[in-house]
C-alpha positions as CSV (number, residue, x, y, z in Angstrom):
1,X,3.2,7.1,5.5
2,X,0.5,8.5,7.7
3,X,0.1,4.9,9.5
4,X,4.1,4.3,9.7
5,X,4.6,8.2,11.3
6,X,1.7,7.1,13.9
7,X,3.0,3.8,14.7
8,X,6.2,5.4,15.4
9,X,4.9,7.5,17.7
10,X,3.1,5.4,19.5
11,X,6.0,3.2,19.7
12,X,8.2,5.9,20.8
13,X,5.6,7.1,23.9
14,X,5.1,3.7,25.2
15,X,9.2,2.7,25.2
16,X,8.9,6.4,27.4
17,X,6.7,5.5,29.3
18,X,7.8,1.8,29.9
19,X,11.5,3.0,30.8
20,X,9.7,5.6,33.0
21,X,7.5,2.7,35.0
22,X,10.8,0.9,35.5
23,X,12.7,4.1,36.8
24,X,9.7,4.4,39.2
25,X,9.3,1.0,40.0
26,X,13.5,0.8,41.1
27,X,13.1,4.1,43.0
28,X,10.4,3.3,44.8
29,X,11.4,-0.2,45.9
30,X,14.8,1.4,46.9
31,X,13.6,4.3,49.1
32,X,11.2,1.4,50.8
33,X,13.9,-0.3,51.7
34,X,15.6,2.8,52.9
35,X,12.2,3.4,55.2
36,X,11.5,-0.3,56.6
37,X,15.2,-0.8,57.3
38,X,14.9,2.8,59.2
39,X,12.1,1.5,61.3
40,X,13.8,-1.6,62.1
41,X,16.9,0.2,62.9
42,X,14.5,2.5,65.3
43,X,13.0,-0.2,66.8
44,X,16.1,-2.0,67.7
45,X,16.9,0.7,69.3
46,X,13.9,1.1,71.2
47,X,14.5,-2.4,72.5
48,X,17.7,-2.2,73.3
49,X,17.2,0.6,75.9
50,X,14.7,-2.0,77.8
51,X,17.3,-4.3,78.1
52,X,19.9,-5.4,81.1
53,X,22.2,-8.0,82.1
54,X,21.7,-10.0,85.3
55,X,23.6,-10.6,88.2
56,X,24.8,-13.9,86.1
57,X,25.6,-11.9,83.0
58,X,22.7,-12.8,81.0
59,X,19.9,-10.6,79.0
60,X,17.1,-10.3,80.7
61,X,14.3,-7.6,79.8
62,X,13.8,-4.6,82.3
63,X,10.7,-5.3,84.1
64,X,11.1,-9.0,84.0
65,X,8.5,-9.4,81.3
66,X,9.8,-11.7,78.4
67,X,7.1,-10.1,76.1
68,X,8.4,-7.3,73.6
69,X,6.2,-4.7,71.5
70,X,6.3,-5.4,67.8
71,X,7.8,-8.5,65.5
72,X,11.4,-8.0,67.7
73,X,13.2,-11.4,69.2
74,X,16.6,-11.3,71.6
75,X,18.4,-14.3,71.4
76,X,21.4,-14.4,73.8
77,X,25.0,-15.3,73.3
78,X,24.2,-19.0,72.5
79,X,21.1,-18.2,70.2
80,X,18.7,-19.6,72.4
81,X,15.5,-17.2,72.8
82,X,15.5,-14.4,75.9
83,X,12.1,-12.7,74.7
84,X,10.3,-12.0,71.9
85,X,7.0,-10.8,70.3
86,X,3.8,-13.3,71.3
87,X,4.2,-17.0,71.9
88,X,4.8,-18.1,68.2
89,X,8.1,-19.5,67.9
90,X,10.6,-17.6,65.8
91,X,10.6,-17.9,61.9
92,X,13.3,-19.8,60.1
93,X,15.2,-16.3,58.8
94,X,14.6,-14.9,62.2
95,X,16.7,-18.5,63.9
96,X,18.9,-17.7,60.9
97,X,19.8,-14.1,61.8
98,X,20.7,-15.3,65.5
99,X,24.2,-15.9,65.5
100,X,25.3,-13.2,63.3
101,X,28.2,-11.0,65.0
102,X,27.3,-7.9,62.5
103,X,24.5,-5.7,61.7
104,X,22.8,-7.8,59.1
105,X,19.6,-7.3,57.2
106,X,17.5,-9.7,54.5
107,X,14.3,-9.9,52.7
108,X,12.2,-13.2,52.9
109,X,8.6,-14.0,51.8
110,X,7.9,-10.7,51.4
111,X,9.0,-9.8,54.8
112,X,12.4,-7.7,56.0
113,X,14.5,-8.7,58.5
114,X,17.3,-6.6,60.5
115,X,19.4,-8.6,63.3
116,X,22.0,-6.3,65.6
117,X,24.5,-7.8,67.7
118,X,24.0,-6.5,71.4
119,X,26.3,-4.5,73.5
120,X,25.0,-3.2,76.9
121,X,28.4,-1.9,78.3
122,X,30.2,0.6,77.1
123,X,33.1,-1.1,75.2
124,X,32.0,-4.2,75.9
125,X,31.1,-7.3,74.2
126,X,27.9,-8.2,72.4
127,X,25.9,-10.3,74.7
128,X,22.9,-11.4,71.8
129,X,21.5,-10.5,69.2
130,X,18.2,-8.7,68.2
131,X,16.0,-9.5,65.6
132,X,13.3,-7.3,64.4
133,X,10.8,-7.7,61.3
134,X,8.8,-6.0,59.4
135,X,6.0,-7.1,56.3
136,X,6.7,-5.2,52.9
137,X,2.8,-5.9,52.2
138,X,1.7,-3.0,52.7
139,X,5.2,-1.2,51.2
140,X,4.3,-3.5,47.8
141,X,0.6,-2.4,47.9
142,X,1.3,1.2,47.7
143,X,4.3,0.6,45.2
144,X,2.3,-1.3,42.6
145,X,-0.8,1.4,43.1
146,X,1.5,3.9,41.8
147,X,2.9,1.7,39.3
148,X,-0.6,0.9,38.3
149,X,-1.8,4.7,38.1
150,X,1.3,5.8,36.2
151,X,0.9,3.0,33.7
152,X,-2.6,4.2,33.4
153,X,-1.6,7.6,32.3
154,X,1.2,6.5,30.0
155,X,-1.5,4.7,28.5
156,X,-3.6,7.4,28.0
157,X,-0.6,9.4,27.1
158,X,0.1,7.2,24.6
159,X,-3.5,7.0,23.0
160,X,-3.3,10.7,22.6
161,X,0.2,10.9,21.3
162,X,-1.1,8.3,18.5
163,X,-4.3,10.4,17.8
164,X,-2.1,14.0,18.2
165,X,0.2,12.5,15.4
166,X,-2.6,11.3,13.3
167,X,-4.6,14.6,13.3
168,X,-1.5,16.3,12.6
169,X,0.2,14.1,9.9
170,X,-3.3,14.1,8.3
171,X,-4.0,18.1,8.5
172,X,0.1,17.9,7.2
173,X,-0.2,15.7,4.5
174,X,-4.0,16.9,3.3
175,X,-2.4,18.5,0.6
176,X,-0.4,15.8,-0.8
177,X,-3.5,13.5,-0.5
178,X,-5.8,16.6,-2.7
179,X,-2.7,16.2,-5.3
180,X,-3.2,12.3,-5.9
181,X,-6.6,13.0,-6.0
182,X,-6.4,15.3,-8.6
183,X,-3.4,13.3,-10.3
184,X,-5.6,10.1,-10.3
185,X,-8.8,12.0,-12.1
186,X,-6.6,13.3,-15.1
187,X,-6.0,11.6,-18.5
188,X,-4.1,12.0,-21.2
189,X,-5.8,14.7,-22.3
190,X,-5.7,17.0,-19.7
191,X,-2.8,18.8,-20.5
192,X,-3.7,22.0,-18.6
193,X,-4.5,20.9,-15.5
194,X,-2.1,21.9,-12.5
195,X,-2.0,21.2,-9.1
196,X,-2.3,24.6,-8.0
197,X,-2.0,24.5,-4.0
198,X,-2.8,27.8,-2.0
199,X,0.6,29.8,-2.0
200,X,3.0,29.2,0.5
201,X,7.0,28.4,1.8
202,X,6.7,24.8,2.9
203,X,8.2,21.8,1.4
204,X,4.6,20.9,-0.2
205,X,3.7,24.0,-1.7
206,X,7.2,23.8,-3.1
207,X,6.7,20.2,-4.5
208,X,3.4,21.4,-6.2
209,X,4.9,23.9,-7.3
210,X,7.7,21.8,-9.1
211,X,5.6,19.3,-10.6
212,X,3.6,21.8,-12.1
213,X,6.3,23.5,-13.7
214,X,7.1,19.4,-15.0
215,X,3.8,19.2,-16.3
216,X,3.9,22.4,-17.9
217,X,7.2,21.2,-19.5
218,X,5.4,17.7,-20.4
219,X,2.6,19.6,-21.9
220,X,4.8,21.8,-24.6
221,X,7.0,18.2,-25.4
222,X,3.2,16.5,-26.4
223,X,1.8,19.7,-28.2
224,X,5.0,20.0,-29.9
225,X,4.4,16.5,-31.0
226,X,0.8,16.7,-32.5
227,X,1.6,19.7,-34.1
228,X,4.6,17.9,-35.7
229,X,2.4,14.8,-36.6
230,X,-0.5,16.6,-37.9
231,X,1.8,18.6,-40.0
232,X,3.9,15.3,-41.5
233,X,0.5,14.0,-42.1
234,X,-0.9,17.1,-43.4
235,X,2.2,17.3,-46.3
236,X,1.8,13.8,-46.7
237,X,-1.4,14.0,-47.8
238,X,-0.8,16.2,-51.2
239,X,1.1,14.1,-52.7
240,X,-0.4,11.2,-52.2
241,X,-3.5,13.2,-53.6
242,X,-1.8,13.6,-56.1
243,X,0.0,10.1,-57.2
244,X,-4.3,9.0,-56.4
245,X,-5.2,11.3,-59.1
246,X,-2.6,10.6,-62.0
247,X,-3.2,6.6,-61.4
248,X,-7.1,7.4,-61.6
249,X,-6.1,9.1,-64.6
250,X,-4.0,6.2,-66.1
251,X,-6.7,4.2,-65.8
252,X,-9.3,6.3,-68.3
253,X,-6.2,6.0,-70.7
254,X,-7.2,3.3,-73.6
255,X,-3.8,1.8,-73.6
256,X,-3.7,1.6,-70.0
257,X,-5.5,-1.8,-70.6
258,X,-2.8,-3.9,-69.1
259,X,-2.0,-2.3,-65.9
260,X,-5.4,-1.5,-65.1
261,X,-4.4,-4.3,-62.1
262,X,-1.4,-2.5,-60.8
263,X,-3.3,1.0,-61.2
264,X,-5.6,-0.3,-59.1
265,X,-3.6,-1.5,-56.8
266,X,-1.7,2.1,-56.5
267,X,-5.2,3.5,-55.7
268,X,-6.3,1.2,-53.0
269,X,-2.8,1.3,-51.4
270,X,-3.0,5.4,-51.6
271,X,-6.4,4.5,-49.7
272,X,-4.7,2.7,-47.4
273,X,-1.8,5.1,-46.7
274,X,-4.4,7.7,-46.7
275,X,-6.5,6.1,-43.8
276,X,-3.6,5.8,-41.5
277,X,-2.5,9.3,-41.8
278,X,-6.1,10.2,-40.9
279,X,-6.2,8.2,-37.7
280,X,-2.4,9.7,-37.2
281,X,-4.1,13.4,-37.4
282,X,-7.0,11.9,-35.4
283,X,-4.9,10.9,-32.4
284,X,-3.1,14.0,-32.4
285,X,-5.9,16.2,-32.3
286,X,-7.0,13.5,-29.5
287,X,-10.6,12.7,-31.0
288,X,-11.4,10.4,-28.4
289,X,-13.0,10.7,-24.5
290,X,-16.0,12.2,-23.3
291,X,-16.5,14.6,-25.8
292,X,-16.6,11.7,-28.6
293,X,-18.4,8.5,-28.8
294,X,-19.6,5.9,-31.4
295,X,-21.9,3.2,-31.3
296,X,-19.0,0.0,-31.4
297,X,-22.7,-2.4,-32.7
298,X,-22.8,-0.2,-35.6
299,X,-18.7,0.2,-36.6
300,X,-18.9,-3.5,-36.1
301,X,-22.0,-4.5,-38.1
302,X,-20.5,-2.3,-41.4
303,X,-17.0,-3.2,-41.2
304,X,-18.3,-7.0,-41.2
305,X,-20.6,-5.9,-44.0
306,X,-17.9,-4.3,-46.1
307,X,-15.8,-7.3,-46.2
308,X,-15.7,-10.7,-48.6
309,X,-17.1,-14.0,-48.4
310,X,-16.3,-16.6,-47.7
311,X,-15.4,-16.6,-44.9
312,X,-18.8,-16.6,-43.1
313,X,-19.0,-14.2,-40.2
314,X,-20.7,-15.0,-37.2
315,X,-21.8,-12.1,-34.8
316,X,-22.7,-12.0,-31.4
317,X,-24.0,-8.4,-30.7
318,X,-25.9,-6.6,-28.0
319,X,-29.6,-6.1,-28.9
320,X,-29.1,-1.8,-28.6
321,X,-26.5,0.2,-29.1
322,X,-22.7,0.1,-27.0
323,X,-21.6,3.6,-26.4
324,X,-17.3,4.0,-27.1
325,X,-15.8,7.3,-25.6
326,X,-14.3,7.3,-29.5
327,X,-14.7,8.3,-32.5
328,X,-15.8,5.9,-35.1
329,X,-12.9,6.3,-37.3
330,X,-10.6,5.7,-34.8
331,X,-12.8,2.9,-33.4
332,X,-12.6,1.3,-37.6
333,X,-8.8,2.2,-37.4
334,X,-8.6,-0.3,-34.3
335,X,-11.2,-3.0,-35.4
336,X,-10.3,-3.1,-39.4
337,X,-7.0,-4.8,-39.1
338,X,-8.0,-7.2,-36.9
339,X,-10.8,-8.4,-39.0
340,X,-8.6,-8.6,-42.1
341,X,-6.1,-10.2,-40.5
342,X,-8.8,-12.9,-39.1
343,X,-11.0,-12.8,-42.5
344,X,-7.3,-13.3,-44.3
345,X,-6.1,-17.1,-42.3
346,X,-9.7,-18.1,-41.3
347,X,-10.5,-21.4,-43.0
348,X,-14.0,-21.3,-42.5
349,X,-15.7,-18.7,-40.3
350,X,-14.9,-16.0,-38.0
351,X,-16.5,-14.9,-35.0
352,X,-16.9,-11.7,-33.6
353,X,-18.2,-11.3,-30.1
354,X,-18.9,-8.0,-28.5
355,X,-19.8,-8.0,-24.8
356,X,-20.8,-4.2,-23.0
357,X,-19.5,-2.9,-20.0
358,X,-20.0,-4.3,-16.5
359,X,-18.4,-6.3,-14.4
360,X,-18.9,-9.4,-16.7
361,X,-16.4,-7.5,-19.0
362,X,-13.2,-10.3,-17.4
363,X,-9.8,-8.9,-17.9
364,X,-6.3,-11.2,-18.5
365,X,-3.1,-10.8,-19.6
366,X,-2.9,-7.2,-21.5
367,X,-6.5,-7.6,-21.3
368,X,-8.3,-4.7,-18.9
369,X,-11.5,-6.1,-17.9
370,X,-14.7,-4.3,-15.2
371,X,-17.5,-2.0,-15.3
372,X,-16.8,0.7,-18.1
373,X,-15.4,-1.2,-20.5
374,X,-16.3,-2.6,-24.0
375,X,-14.8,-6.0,-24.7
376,X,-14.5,-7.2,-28.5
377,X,-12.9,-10.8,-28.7
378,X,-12.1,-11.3,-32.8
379,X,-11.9,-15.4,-33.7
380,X,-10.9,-17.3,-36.4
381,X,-10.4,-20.9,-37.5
382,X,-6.8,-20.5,-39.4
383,X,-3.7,-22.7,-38.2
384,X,-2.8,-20.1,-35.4
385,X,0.0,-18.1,-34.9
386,X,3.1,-19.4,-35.4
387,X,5.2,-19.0,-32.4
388,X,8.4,-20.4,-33.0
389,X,10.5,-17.1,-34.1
390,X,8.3,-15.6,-31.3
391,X,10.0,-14.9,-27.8
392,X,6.2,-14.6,-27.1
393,X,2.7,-13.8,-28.3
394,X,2.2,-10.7,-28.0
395,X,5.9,-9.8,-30.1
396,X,3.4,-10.3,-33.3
397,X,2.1,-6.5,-32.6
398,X,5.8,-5.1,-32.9
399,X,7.9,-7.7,-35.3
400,X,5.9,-7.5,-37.8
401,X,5.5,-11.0,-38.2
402,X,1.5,-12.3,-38.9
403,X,-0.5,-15.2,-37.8
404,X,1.0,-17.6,-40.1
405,X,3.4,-18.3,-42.5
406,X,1.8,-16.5,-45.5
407,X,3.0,-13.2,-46.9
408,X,2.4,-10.3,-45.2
409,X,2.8,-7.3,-42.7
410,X,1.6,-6.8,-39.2
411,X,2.4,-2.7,-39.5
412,X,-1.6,-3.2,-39.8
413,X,-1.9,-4.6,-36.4
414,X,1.1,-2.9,-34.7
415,X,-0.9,0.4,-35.5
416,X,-3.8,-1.1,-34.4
417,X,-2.8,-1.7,-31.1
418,X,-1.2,2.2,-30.5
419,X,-4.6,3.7,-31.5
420,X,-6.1,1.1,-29.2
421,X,-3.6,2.6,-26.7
422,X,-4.2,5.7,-27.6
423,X,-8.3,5.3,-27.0
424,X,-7.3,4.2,-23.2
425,X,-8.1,0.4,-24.2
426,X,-6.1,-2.6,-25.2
427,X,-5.2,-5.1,-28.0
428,X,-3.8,-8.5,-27.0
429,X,-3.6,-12.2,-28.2
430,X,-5.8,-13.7,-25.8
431,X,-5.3,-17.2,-27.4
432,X,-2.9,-17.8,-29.6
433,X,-4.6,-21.2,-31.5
434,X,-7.6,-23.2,-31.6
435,X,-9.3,-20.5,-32.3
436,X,-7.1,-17.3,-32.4
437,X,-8.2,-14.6,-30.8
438,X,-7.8,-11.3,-31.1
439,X,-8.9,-8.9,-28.0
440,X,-10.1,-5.4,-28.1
441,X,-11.1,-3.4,-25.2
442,X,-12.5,-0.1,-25.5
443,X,-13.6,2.9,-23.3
444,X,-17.5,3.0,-22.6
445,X,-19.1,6.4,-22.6
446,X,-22.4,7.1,-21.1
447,X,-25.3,6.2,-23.6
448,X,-26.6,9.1,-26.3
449,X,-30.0,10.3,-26.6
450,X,-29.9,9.6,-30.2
451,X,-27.2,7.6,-31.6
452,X,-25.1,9.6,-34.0
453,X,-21.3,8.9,-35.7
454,X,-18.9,11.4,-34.4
C-alpha cells in the first residue's frame, strides 16, 4: 500500500509538472513570436522612412546607398532587388516573400520572416515590398534554458513529493505495520493478547480498537469450548471407570472362564477410549508450546518398544535427544496410530525415520518443512493404500477408510492428525505405495538442560 500511495504521487507531480513544462513551453514560444514579429514590424518601419521614389517612379534609398542596416531587402514592383543588407544574395523565403501584395510573415530554418508591401504616397499604391529577418536562435536558446531549469525543479519537486509521501504514509501507517507485527508473533494460545494502540480518534485507533473487541469475542467462543470439552471428557471418564472396574471384576469370577476374551477386550477398549479423552483434556488445557517439551528419540524408542513382532522395526534416530515444544502424551497420541496402522499392513518391516530441525527438515504437500521443525516419516511394506473410493490421499484422515482393504477404522488416524494440528505440526500421506509413508512434523523447542517427560 505504502509503495502504490508513493507511486501515485510521484505519478501525479510529474503529469503536473509535464502539463506545466508544456503550458510554459506554448507561452513562451507565442510571446517570442509576438516580440520578433514586433521588431520586424519596427524595423520595417525604420526602413521605410529612408526610402523615396525617383524622378522615374522607382524605389531608390535616400542617400543613394543601396546598403541597408540589419537582415532587411526592398524589392521593387517587379521583384527584382533595390537594396538590401550586405552583398549576399537574398534567401529563398526572402525571393519568396517578394511578390506578396499583403503584410505577410513566416518561419523558416529557424529564422522569421516579415514582408510589407510599400506605399510612399499617401493613398497611393504599393511600389515594393520589404523584407526583413530575424534568427529565433537566440529566442530558442533562452526558451529551452527555461524549459530546462523548470524541468529541473519539477524533478526535484517530484523526488521530494515521492519521499514527503513516503515519510508520511510510513509515520501514517506505523501503527498498522506494529499490529501485523504483533499479529504475526501470536499463536493459538495467546488468547489474551490485544493490540492495544495508544488512545486516539483516527480510523486506526478505531480499527485496533475493533479487532480487539473480535479477539476478545474469539477468546470467550475457545474458552467456552475447552471448558465444554474438558467437562464432556471429565463425565466421560466415570463411567468408563466404572464399566473398566466391573469387567476387571468379571474376570476374577470362576465362571467367567469363557469370556475372559471379550472381558478383555472391554478393558483394552475402555483403555483406548480412556486415552483419547486424555489427549482431548490435553488439548484443551493446550499442553503444548514453550512451556512443554518431550524428547520425540525417547516417545519414539518406547512406543517401538511397546509394540509386537514381527514386524521388525527398523529405526533411524538422532544420536542425542530432539526437543518437541509438546508434551509426550500428546506427542504418543500423534505417533501411536500411525505405528499401529504401519505395524498392522506391513508385510515385513517398518521403518521409522526421524530427522531434527534445520533446514534439511524438506517440506511437500501438507508437509511443513525448515529450521524448527521435527520431521518423522513412518514406512511400511503392506500393499498401500487403496485409492480407488478415494477422491484423493489425504481423504484417508477424514473417511475413515484405512490403508487397505482389511477391517478397520481410521478414527485412529483422523484424531491423529487434529492433535498433530493442534501441536502446530502436520500429518500427511507423503507416498501413498511402495513403501507407504506416513509424515509427522512437529514443533522443535530449544534443547533442556536435563531431559525430562513433561
Amino acid at each position: 500500500m505504502q509503495a502504490r500511495l508513493v507511486r501515485s504521487a510521484t505519478v501525479a507531480t510529474a503529469v503536473a509538472v509535464l502539463v506545466m513544462l508544456g503550458v510554459v513551453s506554448l507561452v513562451v514560444t507565442h510571446q517570442t513570436r509576438d516580440v520578433v514579429d514586433a521588431e520586424l514590424a519596427s524595423r520595417l518601419s525604420a526602413v521605410q522612412t529612408a526610402l523615396a521614389l525617383d524622378s522615374s517612379g522607382d524605389v531608390v534609398v535616400g542617400g543613394g546607398s543601396a546598403q541597408l542596416v540589419g537582415d532587411v531587402w526592398v524589392f521593387d514592383r517587379g521583384g527584382s532587388l533595390v537594396a538590401g543588407s550586405g552583398t549576399t544574395e537574398p534567401p529563398d523565403p526572402v525571393r519568396a516573400l517578394s511578390r506578396t501584395g499583403t503584410e505577410r510573415g513566416e518561419v523558416a530554418g529557424g529564422t522569421a520572416y516579415l514582408a510589407r508591401p510599400l506605399v510612399l504616397s499617401r493613398g497611393g499604391d504599393a511600389v515594393g515590398v520589404a523584407v526583413a529577418s530575424a534568427s529565433l536562435a537566440p529566442y530558442r536558446t533562452s526558451r529551452d534554458a527555461l524549459l530546462i531549469g523548470l524541468g529541473t525543479v519539477g524533478l526535484l519537486l517530484a523526488v521530494g513529493a515521492a519521499l514527503g509521501t513516503a515519510w508520511t504514509v510510513r509515520r501514517t501507517l506505523r501503527p498498522v505495520h506494529e499490529m501485523t507485527v504483533s499479529a504475526a508473533e501470536w499463536s493459538e494460545r495467546d488468547l489474551d493478547r490485544r493490540f492495544d494502540l495508544d488512545e486516539g480518534d483516527d480510523e486506526l485507533s478505531e480499527l485496533a480498537r475493533t479487532l480487539d473487541g473480535l479477539l476478545a469475542k474469539v477468546a470467550t467462543a475457545l474458552r467456552g469450548e475447552q471448558r465444554l470439552t474438558a467437562e464432556l471428557a471429565h463425565e466421560l471418564r466415570t463411567p468408563l471407570t466404572t464399566i473398566r472396574m466391573e469387567a476387571e471384576l468379571a474376570m476374577t469370577h470362576p465362571a467367567a472362564a469363557e469370556l475372559g476374551a471379550p472381558l478383555r477386550t472391554v478393558v483394552e477398549q475402555v483403555d483406548r477410549l480412556d486415552a483419547t479423552i486424555t489427549t482431548l483434556i490435553a488439548l484443551a488445557r493446550h499442553e503444548h508450546g514453550p512451556g512443554h517439551r518431550s524428547d520425540l528419540v525417547e516417545v519414539v524408542g518406547r512406543q517401538v518398544a511397546d509394540r509386537r513382532r514381527p514386524p521388525e522395526w527398523d529405526l533411524e534416530l538422532p544420536r542425542g535427544p530432539v526437543w518437541v515444544a509438546a508434551s509426550a502424551d500428546l506427542v504418543e497420541r500423534v505417533l501411536a496410530p500411525v505405528l499401529d496402522n504401519a505395524a498392522r499392513y506391513a508385510a515385513a518391516r517398518v521403518g521409522v525415520v526421524v530427522v531434527a530441525s534445520g533446514p534439511g527438515v524438506a517440506g511437500g504437500p501438507g508437509v511443513v518443512g525448515g529450521p524448527g521443525v521435527v520431521r518423522i516419516d513412518v514406512r511400511d511394506d503392506g500393499p498401500g493404500i487403496d485409492l480407488a473410493d478415494l477422491d484423493d490421499v489425504d481423504d484417508i484422515f477424514a473417511s475413515g477408510v484405512t490403508d487397505t482393504a482389511h477391517d478397520g477404522a481410521g478414527l485412529g488416524l483422523s484424531l491423529a492428525r487434529r492433535v498433530a494440528d493442534g501441536l502446530g505440526g502436520t500429518l500427511a500421506v507423503t507416498s501413498p505405495s511402495a513403501p507407504t509413508t506416513f509424515t509427522v512434523t512437529l514443533p522443535a523447542a530449544a534443547p533442556a538442560s536435563a531431559p525430562a517427560r513433561t
